[in-house]
VEXVEXFI-737328 format. One line per 4 residues: number of its first residue (from 1); their letters; for each residue x, y, z of C-alpha. Coordinates in steps of 0.25 Angstrom, whole numbers. Layout:
REM VEXVEXFI-737328
NUM> a> X:Y:Z; ...
This chain:
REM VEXVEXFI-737328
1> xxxx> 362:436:441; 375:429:438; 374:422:450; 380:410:444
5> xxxx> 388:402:430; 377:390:431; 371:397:418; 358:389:412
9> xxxx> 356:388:400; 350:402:393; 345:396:378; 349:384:370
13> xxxx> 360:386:360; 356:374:351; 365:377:338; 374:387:342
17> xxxx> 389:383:341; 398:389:348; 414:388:346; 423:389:357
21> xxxx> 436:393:355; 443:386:369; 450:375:372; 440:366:367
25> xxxx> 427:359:372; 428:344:377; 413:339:375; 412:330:387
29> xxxx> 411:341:396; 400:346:391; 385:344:392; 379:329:383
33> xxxx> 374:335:370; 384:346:369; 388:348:354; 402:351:350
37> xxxx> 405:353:334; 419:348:330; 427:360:334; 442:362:332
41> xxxx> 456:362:339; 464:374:336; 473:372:347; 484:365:342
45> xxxx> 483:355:355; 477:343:349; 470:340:337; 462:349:329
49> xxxx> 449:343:331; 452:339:346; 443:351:352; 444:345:366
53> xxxx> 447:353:380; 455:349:390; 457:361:395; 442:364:396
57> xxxx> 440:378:395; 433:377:382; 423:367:387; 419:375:399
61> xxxx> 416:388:390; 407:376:383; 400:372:393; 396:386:398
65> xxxx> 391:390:384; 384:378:383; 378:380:396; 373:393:392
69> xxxx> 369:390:378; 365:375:379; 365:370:364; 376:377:359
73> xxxx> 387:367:348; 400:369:351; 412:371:342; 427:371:351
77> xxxx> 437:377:343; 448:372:352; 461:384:352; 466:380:367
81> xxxx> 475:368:370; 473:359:381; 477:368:394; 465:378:388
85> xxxx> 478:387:381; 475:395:370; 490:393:364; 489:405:354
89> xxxx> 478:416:352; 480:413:336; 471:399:339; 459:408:341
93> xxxx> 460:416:328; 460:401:322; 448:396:331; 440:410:326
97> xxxx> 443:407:311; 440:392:313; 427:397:320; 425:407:309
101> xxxx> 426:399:296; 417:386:302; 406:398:310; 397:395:298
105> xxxx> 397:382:296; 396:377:311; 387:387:315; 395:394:326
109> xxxx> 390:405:333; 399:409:346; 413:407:348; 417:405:362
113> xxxx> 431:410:364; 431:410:379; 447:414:381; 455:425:382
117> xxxx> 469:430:382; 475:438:391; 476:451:385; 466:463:391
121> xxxx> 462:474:379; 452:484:379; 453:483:365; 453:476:353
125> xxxx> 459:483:344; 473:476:341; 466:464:338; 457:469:327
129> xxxx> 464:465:316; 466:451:322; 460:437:316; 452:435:332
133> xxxx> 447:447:330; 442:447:315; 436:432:318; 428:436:329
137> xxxx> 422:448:321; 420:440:310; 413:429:319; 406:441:325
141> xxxx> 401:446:311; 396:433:309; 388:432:322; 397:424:330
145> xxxx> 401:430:343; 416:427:350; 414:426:364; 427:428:371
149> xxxx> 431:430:385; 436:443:391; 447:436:399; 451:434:411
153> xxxx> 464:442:415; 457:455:420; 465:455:434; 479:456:426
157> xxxx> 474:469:417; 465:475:426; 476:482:430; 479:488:416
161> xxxx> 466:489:412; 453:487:418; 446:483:405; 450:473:394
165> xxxx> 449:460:388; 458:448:384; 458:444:369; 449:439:363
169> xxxx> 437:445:370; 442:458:366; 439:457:352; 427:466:350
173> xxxx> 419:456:341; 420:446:353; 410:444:363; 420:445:376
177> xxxx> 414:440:389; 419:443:403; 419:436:415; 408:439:428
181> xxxx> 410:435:442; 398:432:453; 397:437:465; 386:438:476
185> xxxx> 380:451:471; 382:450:457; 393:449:449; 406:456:444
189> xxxx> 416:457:431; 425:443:434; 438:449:440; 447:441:430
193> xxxx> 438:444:417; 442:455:408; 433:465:405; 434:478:395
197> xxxx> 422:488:394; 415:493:383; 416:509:390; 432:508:386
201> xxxx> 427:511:371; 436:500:365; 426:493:357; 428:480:364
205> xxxx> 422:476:379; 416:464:386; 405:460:379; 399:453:392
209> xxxx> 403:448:404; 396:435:411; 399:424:422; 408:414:418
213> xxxx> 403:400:416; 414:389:412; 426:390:411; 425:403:418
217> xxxx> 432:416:419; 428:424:404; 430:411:397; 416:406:405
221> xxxx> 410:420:402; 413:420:388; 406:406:388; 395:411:395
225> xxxx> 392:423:384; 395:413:372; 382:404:379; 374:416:378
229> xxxx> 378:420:364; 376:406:360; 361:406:368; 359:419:359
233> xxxx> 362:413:346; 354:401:348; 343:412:349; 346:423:341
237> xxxx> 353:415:328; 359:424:319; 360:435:328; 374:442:328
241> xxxx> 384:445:338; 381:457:341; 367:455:342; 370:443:352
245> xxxx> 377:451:361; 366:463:360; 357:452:364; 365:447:375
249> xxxx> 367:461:381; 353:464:384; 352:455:394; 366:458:399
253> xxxx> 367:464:414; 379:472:419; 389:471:429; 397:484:435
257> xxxx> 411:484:437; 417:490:447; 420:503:440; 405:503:436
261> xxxx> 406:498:423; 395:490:418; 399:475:410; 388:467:403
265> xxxx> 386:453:407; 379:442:402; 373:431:411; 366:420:401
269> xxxx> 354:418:411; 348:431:407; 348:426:391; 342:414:397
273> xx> 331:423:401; 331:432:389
């Protein structure tokens, strides 16, 4: 398993609109037909309804998600200015409530928020009154998951602490997504990407990990899980978040660390198969 990214398709996501909060989407970079819905620019780099991406990063996670999920509308809800620089954490409380007031109306059902800063918590619990965190809940509540990435700093903290995860990932209500690595025999936890285990007893931990597709790292991860959910909704609609992620754990595998803990991981060719 997991022998390569070159993920097929698993089930057409005809419909489903996914919004990624990045650094926008530039359409002609992606596959003919591709649909991307009038989205917006929160950035302050440009105009509010230029929602183009030289930097790039947000049109990778587009393409892996679209890859996986084939189908799927897209809504980019630009927050990074052209060098793929989220300028201040305040922008994604702004593309959640944007997200959140329009999730009716245009349909959404998964938010892509393939970034992460570079803190490394084991909890969340300073952040529960926060507007991230209530907006993710409340997107949750409403059966929309927020795929995040764990992040990607796990060789400057290790030292400190073997287990956590960069903001916002470690919101509990988010979907958090870690990074694998290949390797002959198998595969193994990404050396970079953060990790944080449910044995800790914090109430948060990575939801699942997987092999990066674009743009790599736990931003190509988290891309990777957002396809899935997206290939899920497509079947299931209606279904809730946590019934999404139930759904994706049953035909989860597990890899082992080197202190013998087991991490669950996702690899979209199984849900192909389901």
């Amino acid at each position: 398993m997991f022998n390569d990214v070159n993920y097929p398709p698993t089930r057409s996501a005809s419909g489903i609109v996914v919004a990624i909060v990045d650094s926008g989407i530039d359409p002609d970079r992606l596959p003919s037909g591709t649909v991307l819905l009038p989205g917006v620019n929160l950035s302050g780099d440009g105009d509010i309804a230029d929602t183009g991406d030289p930097a790039g990063h947000g049109t990778a996670v587009a393409s892996t998600i679209l890859r996986i999920a084939p189908g799927v509308r897209l809504l980019p809800v630009k927050t990074m200015n052209r060098r793929g620089v989220l300028r201040e954490a305040a922008l994604v409380e702004s593309a959640l409530a944007w997200i959140a007031t329009r999730r009716e109306a245009l349909g959404i059902g998964i938010v892509c928020a393939a970034f992460a800063d570079s803190s490394h918590r084991v909890s969340d619990e300073s952040l529960r009154g926060t507007a991230v965190r209530r907006l993710i809940a409340e997107l949750r509540e409403a059966g929309v998951p927020t795929v995040a990435a764990a992040g990607n700093w796990y060789p400057e903290h290790r030292a400190r602490s073997r287990h956590g995860m960069a903001w916002p990932a470690i919101i509990r209500e988010a979907v958090s997504v870690g990074a694998l690595a290949g390797r002959e025999e198998g595969v193994k936890l990404a050396n970079a990407s953060q990790r944080l285990h449910a044995s800790l007893g914090t109430g948060c931990s990575t939801t699942f990990f997987a092999l990066p597709g674009e743009p790599g790292e736990t931003s190509g991860a988290a891309a990777v899980v957002a396809g899935c959910l997206a290939a899920l909704r497509q079947s299931f609609p209606g279904e809730s978040v946590d019934a999404s992620v139930v759904r994706l754990r049953r035909i989860q595998r597990e890899v082992a660390d080197a202190d013998g803990l087991r991490w669950p991981t996702v690899d979209p060719r199984d849900l192909a198969a389901d």
